[in-house]
C-alpha positions as CSV (number, residue, x, y, z in Angstrom):
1,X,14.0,-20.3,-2.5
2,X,14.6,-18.7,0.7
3,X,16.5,-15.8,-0.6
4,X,16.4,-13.1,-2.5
5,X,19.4,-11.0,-4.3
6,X,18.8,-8.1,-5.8
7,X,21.1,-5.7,-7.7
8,X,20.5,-2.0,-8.1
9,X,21.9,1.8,-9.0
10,X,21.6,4.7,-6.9
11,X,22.7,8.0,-7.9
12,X,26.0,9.4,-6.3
13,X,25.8,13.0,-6.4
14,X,29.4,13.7,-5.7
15,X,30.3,11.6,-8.5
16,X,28.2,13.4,-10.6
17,X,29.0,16.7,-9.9
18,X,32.8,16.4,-10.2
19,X,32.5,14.7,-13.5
20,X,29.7,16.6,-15.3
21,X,27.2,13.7,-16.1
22,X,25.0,11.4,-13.5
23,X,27.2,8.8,-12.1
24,X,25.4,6.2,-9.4
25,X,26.9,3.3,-7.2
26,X,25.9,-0.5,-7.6
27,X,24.6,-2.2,-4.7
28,X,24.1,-5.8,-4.0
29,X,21.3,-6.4,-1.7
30,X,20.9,-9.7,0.0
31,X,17.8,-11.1,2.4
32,X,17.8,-15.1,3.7
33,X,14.9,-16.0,4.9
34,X,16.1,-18.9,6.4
35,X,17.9,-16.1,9.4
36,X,20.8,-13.6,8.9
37,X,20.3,-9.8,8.6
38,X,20.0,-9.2,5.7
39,X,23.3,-7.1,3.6
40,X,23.4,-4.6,1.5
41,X,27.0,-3.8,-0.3
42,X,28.5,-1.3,-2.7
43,X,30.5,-3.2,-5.4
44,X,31.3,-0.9,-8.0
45,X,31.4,3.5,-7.9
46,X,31.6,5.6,-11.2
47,X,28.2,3.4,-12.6
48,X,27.6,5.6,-15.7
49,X,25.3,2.7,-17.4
50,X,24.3,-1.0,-17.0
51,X,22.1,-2.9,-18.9
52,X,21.2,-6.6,-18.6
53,X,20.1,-9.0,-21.4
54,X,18.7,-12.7,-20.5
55,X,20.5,-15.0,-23.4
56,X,18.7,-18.3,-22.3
57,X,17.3,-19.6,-19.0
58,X,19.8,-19.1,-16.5
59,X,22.3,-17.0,-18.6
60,X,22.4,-12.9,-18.4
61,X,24.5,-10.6,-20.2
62,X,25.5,-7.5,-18.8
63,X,27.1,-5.0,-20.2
64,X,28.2,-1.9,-18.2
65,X,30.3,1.5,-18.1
66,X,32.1,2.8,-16.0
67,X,33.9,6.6,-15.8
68,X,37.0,7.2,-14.8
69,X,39.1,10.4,-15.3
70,X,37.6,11.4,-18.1
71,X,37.4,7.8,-20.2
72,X,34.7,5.8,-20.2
73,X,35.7,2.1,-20.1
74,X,33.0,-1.0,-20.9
75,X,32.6,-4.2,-19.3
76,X,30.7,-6.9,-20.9
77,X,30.1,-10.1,-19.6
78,X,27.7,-13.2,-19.0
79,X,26.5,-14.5,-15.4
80,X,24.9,-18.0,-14.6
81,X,21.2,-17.1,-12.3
82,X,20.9,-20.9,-11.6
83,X,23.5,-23.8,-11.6
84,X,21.3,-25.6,-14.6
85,X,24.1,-28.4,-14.5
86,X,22.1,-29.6,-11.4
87,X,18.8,-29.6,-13.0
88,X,19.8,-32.2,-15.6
89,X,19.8,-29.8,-18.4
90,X,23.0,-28.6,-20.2
């Protein structure tokens, strides 16, 4: 529990401007306790929304849209949040 992982928007003006609706980047931030600095990455541009649904413990959803050109395209997926295969527990 020496980390923590955080995922967040922020708005890129550019973006939004060129395509005529508010558009933001996806950042992945990251801080171990436990010594490195800590890292904060973009992983995805053209954000135009992104929602996230807990399905059980340890299971999200997210679904999330991106624009491109002129087209919105959706992504829609599930993540693990914890390995619950090492708890005992399936």
């Amino acid at each position: 529990m020496n980390r923590i992982l955080t995922a967040y928007l922020s708005k890129n003006a550019a973006d939004s401007a060129a395509a005529g609706r508010d558009l933001y980047d996806l950042y992945l931030y990251r801080k171990d306790f436990s010594g490195p600095p800590p890292i904060q990455q973009k992983m995805l541009s053209r954000v135009e929304r992104l929602t996230f649904t807990g399905l059980s413990p340890g299971l999200l959803q997210i679904n999330l849209d991106l624009h491109e050109q002129g087209k919105t395209y959706t992504l829609l997926t599930a993540v693990r949040t914890r390995n619950i295969l090492t708890e005992g527990r399936l």
